[in-house]
N, C-alpha and C positions, 0 to 999 in steps of 0.2 A: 298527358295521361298519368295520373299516378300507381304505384303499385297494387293499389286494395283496388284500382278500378279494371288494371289488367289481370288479375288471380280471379274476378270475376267473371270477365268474359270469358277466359281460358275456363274456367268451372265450369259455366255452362255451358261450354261449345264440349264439355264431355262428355254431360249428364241428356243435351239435347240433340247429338248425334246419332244414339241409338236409338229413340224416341224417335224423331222425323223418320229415320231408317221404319222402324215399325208402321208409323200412320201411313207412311208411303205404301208398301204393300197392304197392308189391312184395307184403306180405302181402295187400293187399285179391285182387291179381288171382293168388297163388299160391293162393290157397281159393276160387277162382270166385266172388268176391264183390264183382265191380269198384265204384267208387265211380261217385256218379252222376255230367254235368259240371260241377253246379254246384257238388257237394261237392270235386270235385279239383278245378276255379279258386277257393274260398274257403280250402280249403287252401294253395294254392299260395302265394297273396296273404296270407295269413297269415305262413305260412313267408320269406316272401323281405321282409315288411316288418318283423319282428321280429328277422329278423338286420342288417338293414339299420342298424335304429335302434341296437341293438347295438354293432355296429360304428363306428358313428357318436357312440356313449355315448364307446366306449373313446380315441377320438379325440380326442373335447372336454377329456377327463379326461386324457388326456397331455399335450397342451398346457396344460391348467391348472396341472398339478404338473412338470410339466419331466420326466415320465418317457419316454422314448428306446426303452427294450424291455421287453418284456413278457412272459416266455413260458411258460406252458403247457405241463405234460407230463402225460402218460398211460400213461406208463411201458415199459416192455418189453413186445411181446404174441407177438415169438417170440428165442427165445434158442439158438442152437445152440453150445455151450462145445466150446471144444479146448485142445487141450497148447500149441499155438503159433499155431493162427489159431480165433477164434472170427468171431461174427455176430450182430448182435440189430436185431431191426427196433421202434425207440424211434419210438413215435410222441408227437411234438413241433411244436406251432405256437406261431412267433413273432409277436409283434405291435409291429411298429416304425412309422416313421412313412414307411417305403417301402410294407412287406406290409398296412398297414391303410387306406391309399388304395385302394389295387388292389383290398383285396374290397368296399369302398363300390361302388368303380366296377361289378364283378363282379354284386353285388345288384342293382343299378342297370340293368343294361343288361341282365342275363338276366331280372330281373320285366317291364320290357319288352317282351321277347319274346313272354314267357307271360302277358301282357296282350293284346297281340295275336293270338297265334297260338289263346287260347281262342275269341275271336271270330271266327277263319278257318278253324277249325278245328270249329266248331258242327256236331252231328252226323255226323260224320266215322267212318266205323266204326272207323279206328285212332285216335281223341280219346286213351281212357288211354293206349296204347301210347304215343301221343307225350310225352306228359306223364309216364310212368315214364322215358322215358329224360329226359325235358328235366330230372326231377330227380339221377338221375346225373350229366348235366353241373352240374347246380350243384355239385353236393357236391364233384366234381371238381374245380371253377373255384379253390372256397373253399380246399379244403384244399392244391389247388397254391400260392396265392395268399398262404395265411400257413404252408407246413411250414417248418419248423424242422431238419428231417432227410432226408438225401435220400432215405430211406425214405418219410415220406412225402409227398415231392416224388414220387416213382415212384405212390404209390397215387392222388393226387389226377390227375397223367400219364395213367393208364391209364384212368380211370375217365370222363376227358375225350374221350381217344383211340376207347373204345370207343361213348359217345355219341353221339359227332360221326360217325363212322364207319356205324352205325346210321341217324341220322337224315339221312344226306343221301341214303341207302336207303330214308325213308319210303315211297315209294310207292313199292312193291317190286311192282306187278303192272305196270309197265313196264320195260323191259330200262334203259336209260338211268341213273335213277338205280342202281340193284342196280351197276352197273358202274364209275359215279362212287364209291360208295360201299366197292366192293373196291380202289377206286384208294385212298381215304383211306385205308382198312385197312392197305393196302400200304406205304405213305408212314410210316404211324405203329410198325411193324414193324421199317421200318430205325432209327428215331427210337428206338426202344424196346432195339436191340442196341449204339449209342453211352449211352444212355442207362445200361446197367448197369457196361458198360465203366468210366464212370465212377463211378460208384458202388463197384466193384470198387477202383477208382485210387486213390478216395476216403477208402475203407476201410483199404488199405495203406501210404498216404503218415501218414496220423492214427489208425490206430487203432478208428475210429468213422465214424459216417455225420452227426455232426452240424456243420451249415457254421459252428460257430464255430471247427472247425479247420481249415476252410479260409478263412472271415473274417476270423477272429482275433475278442478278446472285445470290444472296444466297441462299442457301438451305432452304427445306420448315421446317417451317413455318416462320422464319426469312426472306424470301426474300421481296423485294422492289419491286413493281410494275415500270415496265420499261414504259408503257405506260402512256398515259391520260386517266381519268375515263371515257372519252365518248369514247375512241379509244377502248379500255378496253370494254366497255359495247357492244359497234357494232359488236367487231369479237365476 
């Protein structure tokens, strides 16, 4: 097995940990067939130490070899073609030695949570409920944390936005939180109208949505800004 075939598997056993984590629950509670608590905290802990150590592989092995970026595609999964402007949402995560801190840390501090919050949350009649969305913000955390394209920088965004959103509405049979909760909604909404602006900007200054044209190609922190400081400054 050579190197670029092991940094692959290690990627995706990052990117796909929290994903299965999520399809697992979302399907268990879309067929009325929730999981019990002790199978959703054994999952969880599953899921968040297996990416963890992942990520933590992918680490040790770029410091070993002196490799800088890493990255990861999955190709086009929508493509809208035209005569003069097209659009394609390339989903792409980079693994440099900025973005692959941040999801250690990410694993780290959201297994945490869901180490504790299983034990505070013991018999809770919203237990899965919390624990489906607490897997959305993972998956959001991760894929904010290494995209590659601001595509999906936006999916990993929103998946976090809607989360967060959600859970600070946990207890939705009191007015308080419900109201805190349309406040984050609200907040994340105006975030979400600069957020495509740029993407938009993004798209028209380069052609594409992926930030090595607004980077430039070398690895961080050695890269070259591919734009002008004001093109640069506006997206």
């Amino acid at each position: 097995m050579t190197m670029d075939h092991l940094f692959f598997l290690l990627g995706v056993c990052v990117v796909a940990c929290p994903a299965l984590l999520l399809f697992t629950f979302g399907i268990t509670e879309l067929f009325g067939r929730p999981l019990t608590e002790r199978n959703m905290a054994r999952l969880t802990e599953i899921s968040v130490v297996t990416g963890l150590l992942a990520a933590v592989a992918i680490l040790i092995n770029m410091l070993a070899t002196g490799s800088r970026n890493v990255p990861i595609e999955f190709g086009n999964w929508v493509v809208l073609p035209g005569e003069h402007l097209h659009f394609h949402f390339h989903l792409k995560f980079v693994f440099d030695r900025l973005s692959v801190p941040f999801a250690i840390l990410s694993f780290v501090l959201i297994g945490t949570i869901g180490a504790f919050a299983n034990r505070y949350l013991h018999r809770d009649a919203g237990y899965n409920r919390f624990f489906l969305l607490y897997a959305v913000f993972l998956v959001g955390m991760i894929y904010a944390s290494l995209a590659g394209t601001i595509e999906t920088l936006f999916l990993g965004w929103e998946l976090v936005g809607l989360s967060s959103a959600l859970l600070v509405a946990y207890f939705h049979d009191r007015p308080n939180p419900v109201i805190n909760g349309l406040r984050v909604w609200g907040v994340y909404r105006v975030a979400d109208a600069a957020f495509l602006l740029a993407a938009i900007a993004l798209h028209h200054f380069t052609g594409e949505g992926d930030f090595t044209g607004l980077m430039g190609q070398g690895p961080w922190p050695e890269g070259t800004a591919a734009l002008s400081p004001s093109d640069a400054l506006f997206v």
